[in-house]
N, C-alpha and C positions, 0 to 999 in steps of 0.2 A: 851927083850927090848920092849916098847911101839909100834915098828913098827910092830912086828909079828906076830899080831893080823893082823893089815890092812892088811899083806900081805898073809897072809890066806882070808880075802877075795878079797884081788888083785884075787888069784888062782880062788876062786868060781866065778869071773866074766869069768874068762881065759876060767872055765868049760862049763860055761853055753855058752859061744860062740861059743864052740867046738861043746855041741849038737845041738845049731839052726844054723850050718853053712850056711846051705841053705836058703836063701831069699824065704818065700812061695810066691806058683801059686793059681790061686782063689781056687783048690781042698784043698790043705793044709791048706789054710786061713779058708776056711770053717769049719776045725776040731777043730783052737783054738780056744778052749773057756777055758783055765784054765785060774785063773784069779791071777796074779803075785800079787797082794795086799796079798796073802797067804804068800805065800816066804817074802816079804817086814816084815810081824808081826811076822813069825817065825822065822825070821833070828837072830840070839845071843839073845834070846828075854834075859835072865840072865844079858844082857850088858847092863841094861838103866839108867847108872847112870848119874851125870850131872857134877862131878866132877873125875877124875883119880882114880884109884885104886890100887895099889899093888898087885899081887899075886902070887904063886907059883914062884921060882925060873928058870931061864932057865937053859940054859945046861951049860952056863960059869959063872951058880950060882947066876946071876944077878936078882932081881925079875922083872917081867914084868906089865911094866906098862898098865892097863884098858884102852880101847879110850873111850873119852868121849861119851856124847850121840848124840853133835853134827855132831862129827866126824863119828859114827855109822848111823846117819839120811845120811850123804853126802854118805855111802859104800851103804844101802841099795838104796838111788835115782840112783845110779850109777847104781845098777843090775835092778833096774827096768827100768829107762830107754835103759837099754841095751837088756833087753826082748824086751819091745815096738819094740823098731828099728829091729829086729831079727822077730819078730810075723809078722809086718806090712811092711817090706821090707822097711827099711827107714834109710835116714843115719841123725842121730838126733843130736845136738849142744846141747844138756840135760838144754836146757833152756826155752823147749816147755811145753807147757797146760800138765802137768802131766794127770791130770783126766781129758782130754777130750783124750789122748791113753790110757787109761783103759777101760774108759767106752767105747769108738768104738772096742779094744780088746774083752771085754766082750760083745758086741754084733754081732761080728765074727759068720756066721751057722747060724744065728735070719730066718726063712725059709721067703720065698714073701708072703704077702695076699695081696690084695688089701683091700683099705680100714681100716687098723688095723694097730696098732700102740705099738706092745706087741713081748718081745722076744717069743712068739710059733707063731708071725706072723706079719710081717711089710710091707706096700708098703714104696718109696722111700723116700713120703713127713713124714709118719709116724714117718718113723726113724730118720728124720731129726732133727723133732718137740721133740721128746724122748731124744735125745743126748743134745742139748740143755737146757733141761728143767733138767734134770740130772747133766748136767757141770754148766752152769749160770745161773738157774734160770730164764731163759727166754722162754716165751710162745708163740712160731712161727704160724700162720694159717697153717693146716692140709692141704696144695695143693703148691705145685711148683710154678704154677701161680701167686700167693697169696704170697710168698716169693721171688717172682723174681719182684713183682712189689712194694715190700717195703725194698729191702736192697740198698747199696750203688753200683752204676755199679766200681768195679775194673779190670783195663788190666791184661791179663792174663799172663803178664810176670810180674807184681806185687802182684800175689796172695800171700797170706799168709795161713800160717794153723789155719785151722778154718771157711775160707771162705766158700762161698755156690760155687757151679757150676750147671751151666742149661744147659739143650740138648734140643734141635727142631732139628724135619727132615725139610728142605728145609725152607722155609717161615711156618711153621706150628707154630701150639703155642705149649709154654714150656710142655714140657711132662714129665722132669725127672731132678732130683736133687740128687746132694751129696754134703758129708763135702772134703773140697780140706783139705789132710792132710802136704805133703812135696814131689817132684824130681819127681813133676808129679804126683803125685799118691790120689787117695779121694776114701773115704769110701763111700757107700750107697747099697740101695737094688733092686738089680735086679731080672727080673723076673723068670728067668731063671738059679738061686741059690742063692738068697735071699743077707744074706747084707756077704756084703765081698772085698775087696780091688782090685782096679782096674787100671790101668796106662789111661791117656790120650793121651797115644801116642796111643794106643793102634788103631786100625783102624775105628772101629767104633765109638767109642766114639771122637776122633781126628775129625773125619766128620761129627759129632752130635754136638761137641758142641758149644755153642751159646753165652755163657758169663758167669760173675764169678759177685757173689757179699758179700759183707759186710755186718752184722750185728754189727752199732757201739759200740753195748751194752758188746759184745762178746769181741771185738777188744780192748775197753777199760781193758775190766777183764786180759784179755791176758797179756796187758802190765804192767799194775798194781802187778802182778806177778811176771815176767822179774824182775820187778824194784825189789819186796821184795826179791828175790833171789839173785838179786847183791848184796846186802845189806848183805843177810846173808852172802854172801858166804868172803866178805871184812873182810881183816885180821884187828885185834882188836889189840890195843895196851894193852901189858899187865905193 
């Protein structure tokens, strides 16, 4: 039947939750760097047809029907989003910035330089400016400062993913930035193992930090997104 495919990969999603049970710690987060856009192209790559297919008989003789291609794009965003959530410790509503958790995946272990802005070496403004400019197409100034005095001030019980977040010690100026990704949690690069995933509850950072802001150029793309993926995902009258 048509469904026993999907539920083969129903399974491979089951699998792959099985092996990243664990929510990684900045050590683990450091290691991933494999990049699931592999898995996404490898996955049934012989399945991309755009209309149903016929094939081989099942067991009760029946042929089974091919998913289409749309239906194989929703299996393959489902395992990738399920990676994402699993690499970056997040519980994700699969309607988030696909490629800005790829591309903060892929830059998982980037080690600290100061000043440099390249996976063999980023400080925190660098990475910032690189993730950006990789997702939207937007070109941030190279300093924390510099992007904390040209985004939008948001509360930080109204963050969104994607936003920026700033740390100062006491009254000092802004000294450090990341992308707030989801349940607390933002990517960036520290100096003390480079870019890698962090909570804000966490104690220092909880006491560091200083405010959240908005890039609307970002915030637009975001939604802009949302919207075409409700869209796709709206069943069609046949």
């Amino acid at each position: 039947m048509k469904n026993t495919i999907l539920y083969c990969l129903a399974a491979g999603s089951l699998a792959l939750s099985f092996f990243f049970e664990r929510a990684p710690d900045a050590s683990a987060t450091a290691r991933a760097t494999a990049a699931p856009v592999v898995a996404e192209a490898s996955l049934l790559p012989a399945l991309t047809m755009d209309e149903p297919t016929l094939v081989a008989p099942a067991g009760d003789g029946n042929p089974i029907e091919k998913p289409t291609a749309a239906e194989l794009a929703a299996s393959r965003d489902s395992l990738a989003y399920h990676y994402y959530a699993q690499t970056l410790g997040l519980h994700l509503a699969f309607n988030e910035n696909k490629d800005l958790l790829r591309t903060v995946t892929d830059w998982i272990g980037a080690p600290y330089s100061y000043g440099s802005n390249s996976r063999r070496g980023t400080d925190c403004s660098g990475f910032v400016t690189r993730v950006f400019r990789e997702v939207y197409g937007i070109n941030l100034i190279h300093s924390s400062r510099a992007m904390f005095s040209t985004t939008k001030r948001v509360a930080k019980s109204e963050m969104e993913t994607g936003d920026l977040v700033f740390f100062r010690r006491g009254k000092g100026p802004i000294y450090h930035v990341g992308i707030y990704l989801k349940d607390g949690k933002f990517a960036h690069s520290a100096t003390n193992g480079g870019v890698m995933i962090s909570s804000l509850n966490q104690p220092y950072y909880h006491r560091n930090f200083y405010a959240a802001g908005r890039v609307s150029a970002a915030k637009a793309a975001d939604e802009a997104l949302v919207a075409a993926a409700a869209v796709a995902a709206a069943p069609t009258e046949e």
